[in-house]
C-alpha atoms as one frame of an Amber mdcrd trajectory, in Angstrom:
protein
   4.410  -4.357 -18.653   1.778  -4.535 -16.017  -1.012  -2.348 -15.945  -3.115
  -1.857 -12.862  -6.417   0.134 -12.666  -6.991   2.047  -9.019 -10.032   1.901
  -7.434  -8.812   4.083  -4.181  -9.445   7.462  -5.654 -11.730  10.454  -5.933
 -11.051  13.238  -7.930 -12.942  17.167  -7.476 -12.731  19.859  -9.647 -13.294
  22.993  -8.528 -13.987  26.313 -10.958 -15.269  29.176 -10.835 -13.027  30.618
  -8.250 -11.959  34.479  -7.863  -8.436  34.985  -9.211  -7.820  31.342  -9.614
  -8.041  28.971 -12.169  -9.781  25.609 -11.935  -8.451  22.926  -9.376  -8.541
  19.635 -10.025  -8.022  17.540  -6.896  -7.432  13.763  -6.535  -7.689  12.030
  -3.271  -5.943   8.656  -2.929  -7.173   6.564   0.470  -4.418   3.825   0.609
  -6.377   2.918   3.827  -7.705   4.334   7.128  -5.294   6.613   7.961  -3.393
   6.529   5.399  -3.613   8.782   1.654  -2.090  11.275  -0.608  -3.294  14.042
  -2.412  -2.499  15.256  -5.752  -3.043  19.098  -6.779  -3.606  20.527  -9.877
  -3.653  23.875 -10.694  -2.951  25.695 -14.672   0.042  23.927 -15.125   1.379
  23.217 -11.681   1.271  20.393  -9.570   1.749  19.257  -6.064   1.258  16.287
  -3.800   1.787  15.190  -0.019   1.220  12.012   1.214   0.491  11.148   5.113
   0.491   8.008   6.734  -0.804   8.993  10.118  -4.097  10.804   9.796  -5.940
   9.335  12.841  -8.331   6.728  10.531  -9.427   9.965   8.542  -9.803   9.702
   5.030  -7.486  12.154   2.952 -10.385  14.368   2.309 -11.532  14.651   6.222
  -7.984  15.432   7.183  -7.415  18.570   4.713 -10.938  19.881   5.493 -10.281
  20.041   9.245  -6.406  20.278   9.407  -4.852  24.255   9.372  -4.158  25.635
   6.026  -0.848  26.714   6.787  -0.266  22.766   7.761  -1.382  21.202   4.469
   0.525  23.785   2.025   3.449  23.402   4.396   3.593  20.090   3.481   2.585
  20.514  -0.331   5.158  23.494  -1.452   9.069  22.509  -1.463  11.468  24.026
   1.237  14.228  23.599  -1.272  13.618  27.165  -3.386  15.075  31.191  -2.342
  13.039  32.150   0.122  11.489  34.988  -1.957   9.810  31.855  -4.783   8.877
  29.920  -1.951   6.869  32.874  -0.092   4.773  33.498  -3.516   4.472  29.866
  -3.867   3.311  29.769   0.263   0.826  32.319  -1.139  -0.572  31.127  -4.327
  -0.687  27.581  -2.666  -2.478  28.744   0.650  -5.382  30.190  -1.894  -5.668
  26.878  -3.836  -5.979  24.829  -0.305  -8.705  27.503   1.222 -10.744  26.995
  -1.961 -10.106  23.233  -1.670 -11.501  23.383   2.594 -14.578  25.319   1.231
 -15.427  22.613  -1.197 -15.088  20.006   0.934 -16.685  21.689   3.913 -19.661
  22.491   1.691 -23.247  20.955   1.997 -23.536  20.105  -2.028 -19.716  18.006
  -1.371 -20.882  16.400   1.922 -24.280  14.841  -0.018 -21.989  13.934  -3.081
């Protein structure tokens, strides 16, 4: 067994939010360009990865990429159309919150 500590992420949490519970949010910067990011919300989970984020960091590229971009890419395609709309919606909440925090002043100084 082999067991590796990682030194390429930061992780938010985020409480305190209307209707929602907290968010926990790790960011993984494999390197320039180049991260995934790992949602957690109650007791669901989702993740994207993207490989081509123009040198961002993970964090840059959710705080200044559409909403409707990032939680296309975080909720599955492969669900009836009716679970995947409320998912589209619960999801789209969780990745606002998560573009406030990062576009805040107290997350830009931290």
């Amino acid at each position: 067994m082999k067991i590796e500590a990682i030194d390429n992420l930061t992780a938010i949490k985020i409480s305190d939010l209307d209707r929602l519970d907290s968010v926990t949010v790790i960011f993984q910067n494999f390197k320039p360009g180049e991260g995934r990011i790992i949602i957690q919300c109650f007791d669901k989970v989702w993740t994207s990865y993207w490989g081509g984020m123009s040198g961002k960091t993970v964090q840059k590229f959710v705080s200044d990429a559409g909403a409707d971009y990032i939680v296309n890419n975080l909720v599955s395609h492969n669900q009836p159309k009716r679970q995947r709309n409320a998912e589209v919606a619960y999801v789209t909440r969780i990745v606002t919150a998560i573009q406030g925090a990062l576009r805040s002043p107290a997350q830009a100084t931290a």
